[in-house]
C-alpha positions as CSV (number, residue, x, y, z in Angstrom):
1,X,224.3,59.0,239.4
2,X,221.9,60.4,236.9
3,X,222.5,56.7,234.7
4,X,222.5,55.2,236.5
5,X,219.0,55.9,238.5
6,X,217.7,56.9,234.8
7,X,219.1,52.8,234.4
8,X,217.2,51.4,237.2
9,X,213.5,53.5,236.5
10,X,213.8,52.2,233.2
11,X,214.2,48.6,234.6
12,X,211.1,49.2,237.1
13,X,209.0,50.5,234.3
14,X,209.6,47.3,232.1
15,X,209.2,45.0,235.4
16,X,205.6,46.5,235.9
17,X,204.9,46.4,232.2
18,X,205.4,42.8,232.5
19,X,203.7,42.2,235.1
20,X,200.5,44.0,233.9
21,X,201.1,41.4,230.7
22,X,201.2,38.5,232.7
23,X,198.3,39.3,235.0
24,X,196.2,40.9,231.9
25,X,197.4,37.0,229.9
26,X,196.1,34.8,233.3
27,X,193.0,37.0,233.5
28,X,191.9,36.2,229.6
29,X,192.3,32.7,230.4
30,X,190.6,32.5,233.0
31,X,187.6,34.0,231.2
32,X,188.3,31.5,228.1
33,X,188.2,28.7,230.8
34,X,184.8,29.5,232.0
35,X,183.2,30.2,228.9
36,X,184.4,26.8,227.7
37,X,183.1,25.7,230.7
38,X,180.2,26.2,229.8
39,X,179.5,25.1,226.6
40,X,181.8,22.1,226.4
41,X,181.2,18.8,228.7
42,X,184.7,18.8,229.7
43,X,187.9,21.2,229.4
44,X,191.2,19.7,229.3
45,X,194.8,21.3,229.7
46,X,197.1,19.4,227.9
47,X,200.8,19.9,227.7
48,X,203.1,19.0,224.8
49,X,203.5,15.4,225.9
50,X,199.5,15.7,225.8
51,X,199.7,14.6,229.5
52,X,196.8,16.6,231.7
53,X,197.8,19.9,233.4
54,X,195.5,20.5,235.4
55,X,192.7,17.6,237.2
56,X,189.8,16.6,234.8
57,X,187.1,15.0,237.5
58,X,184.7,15.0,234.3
59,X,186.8,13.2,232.5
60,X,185.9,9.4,233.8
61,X,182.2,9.9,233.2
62,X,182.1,11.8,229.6
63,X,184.1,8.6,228.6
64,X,181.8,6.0,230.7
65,X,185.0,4.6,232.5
66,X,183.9,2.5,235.8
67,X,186.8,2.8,238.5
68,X,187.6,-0.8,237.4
69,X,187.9,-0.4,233.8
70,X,190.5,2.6,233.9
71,X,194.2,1.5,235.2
72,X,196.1,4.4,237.2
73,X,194.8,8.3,237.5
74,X,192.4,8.4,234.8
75,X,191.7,12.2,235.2
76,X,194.7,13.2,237.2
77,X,197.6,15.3,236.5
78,X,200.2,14.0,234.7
79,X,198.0,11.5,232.7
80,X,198.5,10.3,229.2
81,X,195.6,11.7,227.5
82,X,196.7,9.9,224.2
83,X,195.6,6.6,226.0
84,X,191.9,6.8,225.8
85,X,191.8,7.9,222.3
86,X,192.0,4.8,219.9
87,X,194.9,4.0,218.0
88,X,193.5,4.5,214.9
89,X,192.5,8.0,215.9
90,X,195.4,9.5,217.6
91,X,197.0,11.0,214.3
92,X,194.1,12.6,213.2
93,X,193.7,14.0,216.8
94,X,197.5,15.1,217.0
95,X,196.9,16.9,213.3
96,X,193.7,18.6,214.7
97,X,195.8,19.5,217.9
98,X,199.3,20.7,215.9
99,X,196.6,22.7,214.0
100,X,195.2,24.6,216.4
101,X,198.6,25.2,218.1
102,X,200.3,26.4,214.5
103,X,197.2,28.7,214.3
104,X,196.6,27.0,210.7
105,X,193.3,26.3,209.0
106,X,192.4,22.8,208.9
107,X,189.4,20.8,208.4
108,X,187.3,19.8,211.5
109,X,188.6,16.5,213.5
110,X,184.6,14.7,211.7
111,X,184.7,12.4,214.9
């Protein structure tokens, strides 16, 4: 009995430790989120197909798109971020992003 109640204490202890991770992980980006907030024009939360996360309202005017010049859900989740940035651009703007995500040091994106 002793195992296996010293089995499930440790279990509990490593379940909270976890959870004080996770909740300690949402609260720092929450505080990132605002501060960018703040200083940038718009925040975006892209995934790895570069699609949007989350809703990006400010989206549409930062890049002076009219309702009739933008096709679909210009802004909405699940958009292809990759479609407003020129063709020309994108690979410089997927080597700035792979940068920032492989935490190496690269020149500035110069847009």
């Amino acid at each position: 009995i002793s195992v296996s109640s010293f089995l499930v204490e440790k279990w509990m202890e490593e379940r909270e430790r976890a959870s004080l991770q996770m909740l300690a992980s949402e609260t720092a980006q929450r505080a990132v989120y605002k501060l960018l907030s703040v200083i940038c024009d718009v925040v975006l939360r892209l995934g790895p197909d570069h699609r949007l996360l989350t809703e990006a309202p400010k989206l549409r005017p930062l890049l002076m798109a009219s309702q009739s010049s933008v096709v679909g859900t210009f802004g909405a989740v699940g958009s292809d971020f990759l479609s407003h940035i020129a063709p020309a651009d994108r690979p410089r703007f997927l080597d700035f992003i792979s940068s920032s995500v492989d935490g190496v040091s690269r020149p500035s994106i110069n847009w």
